[in-house]
N, C-alpha and C positions, 0 to 999 in steps of 0.2 A: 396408571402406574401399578404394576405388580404389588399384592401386599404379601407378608411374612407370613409365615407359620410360627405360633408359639414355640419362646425355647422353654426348657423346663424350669427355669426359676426367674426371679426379679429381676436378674442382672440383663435388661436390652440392650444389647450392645451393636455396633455395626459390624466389627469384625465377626462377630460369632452367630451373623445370622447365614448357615450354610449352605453350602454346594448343593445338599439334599432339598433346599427347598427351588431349587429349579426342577425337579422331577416333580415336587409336587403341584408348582404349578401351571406346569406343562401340561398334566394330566390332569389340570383343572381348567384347561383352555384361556389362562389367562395370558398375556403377554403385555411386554412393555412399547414405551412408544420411542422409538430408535430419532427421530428425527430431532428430541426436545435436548438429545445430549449434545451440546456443544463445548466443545473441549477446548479450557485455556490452561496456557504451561507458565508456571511460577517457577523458574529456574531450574459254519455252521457254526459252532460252536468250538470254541476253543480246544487246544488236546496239546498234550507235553509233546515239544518236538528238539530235535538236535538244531543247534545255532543256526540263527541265519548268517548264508556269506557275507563278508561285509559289501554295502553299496548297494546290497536289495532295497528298492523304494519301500515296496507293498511286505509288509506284517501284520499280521491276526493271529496272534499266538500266546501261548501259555508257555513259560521258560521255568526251568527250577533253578532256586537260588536261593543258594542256603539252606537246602532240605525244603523249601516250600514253592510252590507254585507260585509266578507273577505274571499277570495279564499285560501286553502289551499292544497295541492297537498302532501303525506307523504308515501314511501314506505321502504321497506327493513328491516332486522332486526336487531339488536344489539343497545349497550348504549353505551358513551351519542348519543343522536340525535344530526343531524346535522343542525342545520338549516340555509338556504341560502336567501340573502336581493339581489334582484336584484339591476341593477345601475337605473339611471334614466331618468324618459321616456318625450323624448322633442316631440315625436311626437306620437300619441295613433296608425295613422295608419302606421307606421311601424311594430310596433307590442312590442312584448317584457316583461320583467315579470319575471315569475317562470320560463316558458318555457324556458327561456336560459340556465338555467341550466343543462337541458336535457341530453347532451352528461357526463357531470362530474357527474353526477350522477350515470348512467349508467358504470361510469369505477370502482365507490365508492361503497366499499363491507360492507356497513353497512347502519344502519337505516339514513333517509335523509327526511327534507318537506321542501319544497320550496313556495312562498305563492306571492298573487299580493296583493299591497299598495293601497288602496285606489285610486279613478279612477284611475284604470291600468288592464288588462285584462279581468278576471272571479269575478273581486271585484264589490264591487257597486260605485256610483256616491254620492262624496257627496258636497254642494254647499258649495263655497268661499275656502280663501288660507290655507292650514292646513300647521303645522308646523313640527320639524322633533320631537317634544317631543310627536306630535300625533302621528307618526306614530311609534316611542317606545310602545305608551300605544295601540296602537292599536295589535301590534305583542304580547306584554306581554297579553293582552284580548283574542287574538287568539289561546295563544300556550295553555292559562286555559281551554276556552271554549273545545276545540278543543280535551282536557286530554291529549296533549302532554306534557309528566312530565319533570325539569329539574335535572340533569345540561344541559346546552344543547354546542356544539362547534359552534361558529356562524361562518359562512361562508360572506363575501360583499364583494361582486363585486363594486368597483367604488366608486358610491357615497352610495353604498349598504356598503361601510364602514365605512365609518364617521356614521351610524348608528348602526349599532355591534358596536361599541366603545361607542356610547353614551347610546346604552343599555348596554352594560358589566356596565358602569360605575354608571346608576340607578337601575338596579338590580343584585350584580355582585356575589351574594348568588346563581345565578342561572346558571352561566358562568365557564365553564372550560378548554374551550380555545377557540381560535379565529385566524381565516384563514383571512388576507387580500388582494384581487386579487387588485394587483394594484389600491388601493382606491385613493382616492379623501385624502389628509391631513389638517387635521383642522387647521393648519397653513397658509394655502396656500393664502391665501387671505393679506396677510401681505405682498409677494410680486408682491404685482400692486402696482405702482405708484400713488401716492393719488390722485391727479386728473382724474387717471380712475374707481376710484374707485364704484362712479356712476353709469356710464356704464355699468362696469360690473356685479352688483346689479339687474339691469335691465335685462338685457341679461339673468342671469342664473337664475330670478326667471318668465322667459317665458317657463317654462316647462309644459305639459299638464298633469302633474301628481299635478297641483297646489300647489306645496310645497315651501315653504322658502328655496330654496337650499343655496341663499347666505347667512341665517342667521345659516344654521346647522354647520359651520364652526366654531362660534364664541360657541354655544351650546356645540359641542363635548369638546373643548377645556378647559371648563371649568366643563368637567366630567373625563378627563384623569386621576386628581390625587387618583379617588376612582374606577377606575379598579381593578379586582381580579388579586392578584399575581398567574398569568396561562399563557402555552408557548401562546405569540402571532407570527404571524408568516406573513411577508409582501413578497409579490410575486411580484416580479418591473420587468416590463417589460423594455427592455435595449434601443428597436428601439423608439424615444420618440420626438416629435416635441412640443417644449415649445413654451409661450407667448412670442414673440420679446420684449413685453416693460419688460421681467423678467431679470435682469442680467446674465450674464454668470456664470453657477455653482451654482445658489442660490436654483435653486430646488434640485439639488444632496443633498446639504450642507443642508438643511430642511430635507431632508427625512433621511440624516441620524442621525441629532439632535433628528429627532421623536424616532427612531429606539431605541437609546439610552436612551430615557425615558423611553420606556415601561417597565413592569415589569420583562418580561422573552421575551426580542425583538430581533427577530432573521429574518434578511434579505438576499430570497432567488431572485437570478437575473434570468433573461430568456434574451436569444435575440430572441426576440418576439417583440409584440405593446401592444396596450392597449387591443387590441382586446383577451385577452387568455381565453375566455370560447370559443369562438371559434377556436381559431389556436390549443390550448394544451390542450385540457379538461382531458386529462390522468395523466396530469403531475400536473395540479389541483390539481384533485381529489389525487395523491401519495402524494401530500403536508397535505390534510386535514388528509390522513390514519396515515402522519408521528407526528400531532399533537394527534392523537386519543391513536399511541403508545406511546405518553409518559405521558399518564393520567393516576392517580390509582383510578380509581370510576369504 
């Protein structure tokens, strides 16, 4: 099994060990072992260009939106597209982005774009902290410019899901279903102990993707109740090393409170880690194909 790379403080958590560390340990030649995950369900270079027409499959392009550049990577055929939010990036030279997606894409027999956030890969640099409602209006800027038409199934990795969720929820005319690989839950912040709470405010918004990560928590949470009723579908990896200061059993107990709000919430387990764009990208990608069959668009 794959192991982590250090985060920078005490707090080991599942959600927050990131996208970035699949580049690291790609380039360490490690890999996981795809066969041990059996899944049971509990209820050249890029350059600024003018729009693609709508209905082009194939994209490799840099778009502006909003005054900054946004990388957008889009192949294969069929409807809805899939679009995929990477996690997020603590450190720029580890690498990471769209490209982790790479493998689940590749298993996924339909149209797919995968895109870098603002400073994060093939995007542009933009100065000071952006927030996670920018980086909605920045996606929802991208998929226009770009004539990727919706509905679209959003795919988030990590913390790449606490954003599908806060997009489903600001524009959810456009959303018709939703893949969560072991996301980050807009809850999750309610079990730290108040006196760390500080700390750890600090710690998660030292990401070099400059975003408010501890404030998108509070954001999603307060877009859940205007979700489109469409299958959501959450992927929990089972191998999980929690916060010490979190109680015994309080992440389980959250994550399956969430599960039960959603509108159409359905929780599938792996004995995996957090790591599953790397260890199981097949089995991903079979969960995004299993939301695409139960859509009628």
């Amino acid at each position: 099994m794959a192991t982590m790379i250090d985060i920078p403080f005490a707090r080991v958590v599942r959600p927050l060990v990131l996208a970035t560390t699949l580049a690291v340990l790609v380039g360490c030649g490690q890999t996981g072992d795809p066969s041990t995950a059996e899944p049971t369900e509990s209820s050249s270079t890029p350059s600024a260009s003018a729009p693609a027409e709508p209905g082009d499959a194939a994209i490799y392009d840099t778009f502006e939106v909003g005054g900054h550049e946004l990388f957008m990577d889009c192949a294969g055929t069929g409807a809805p597209t899939v679009v995929m939010l990477h996690g997020i990036i603590w450190d720029v030279e580890f690498g990471g982005g769209a490209a982790d997606w790479a493998e689940t894409r590749e298993a996924l027999q339909t149209r797919s774009c995968a895109y870098d956030r603002r400073n994060v890969g093939l995007s542009g640099q933009v100065p000071g902290r952006s927030t996670a409602t920018d980086a909605v209006e920045d996606l929802h800027g991208l998929l226009q410019t770009a004539g990727v038409e919706p509905p679209y199934v959003l795919a988030g990795y990590s913390f790449g899901g606490l954003l599908s969720l806060l997009y489903a929820g600001t524009y959810p005319d456009e959303v018709a279903g939703i893949v969560l690989v072991d996301a980050t839950l807009p809850f999750e912040w309610e079990l730290d102990p108040p006196e760390t709470i500080e700390e750890v405010k600090a710690e998660l918004n030292k990401n070099d993707e400059r975003i408010d990560f501890f404030g998108t928590g509070a954001l999603t949470a307060s877009a859940l109740d205007r979700l489109p009723n469409v299958p959501i579908t959450y992927l929990y990896g089972l191998q999980q090393e929690f916060d010490p200061d979190w109680e015994v059993g309080a992440y389980d107990a959250a994550l399956q409170g969430f599960i039960a709000g959603l509108p159409q919430g359905k929780l599938v387990e792996f004995d995996t880690d957090h790591d599953m764009l790397l260890d199981i990208p097949a089995d991903v990608a079979d969960q995004i194909q299993q939301v695409l069959s139960e859509l009628d668009v």
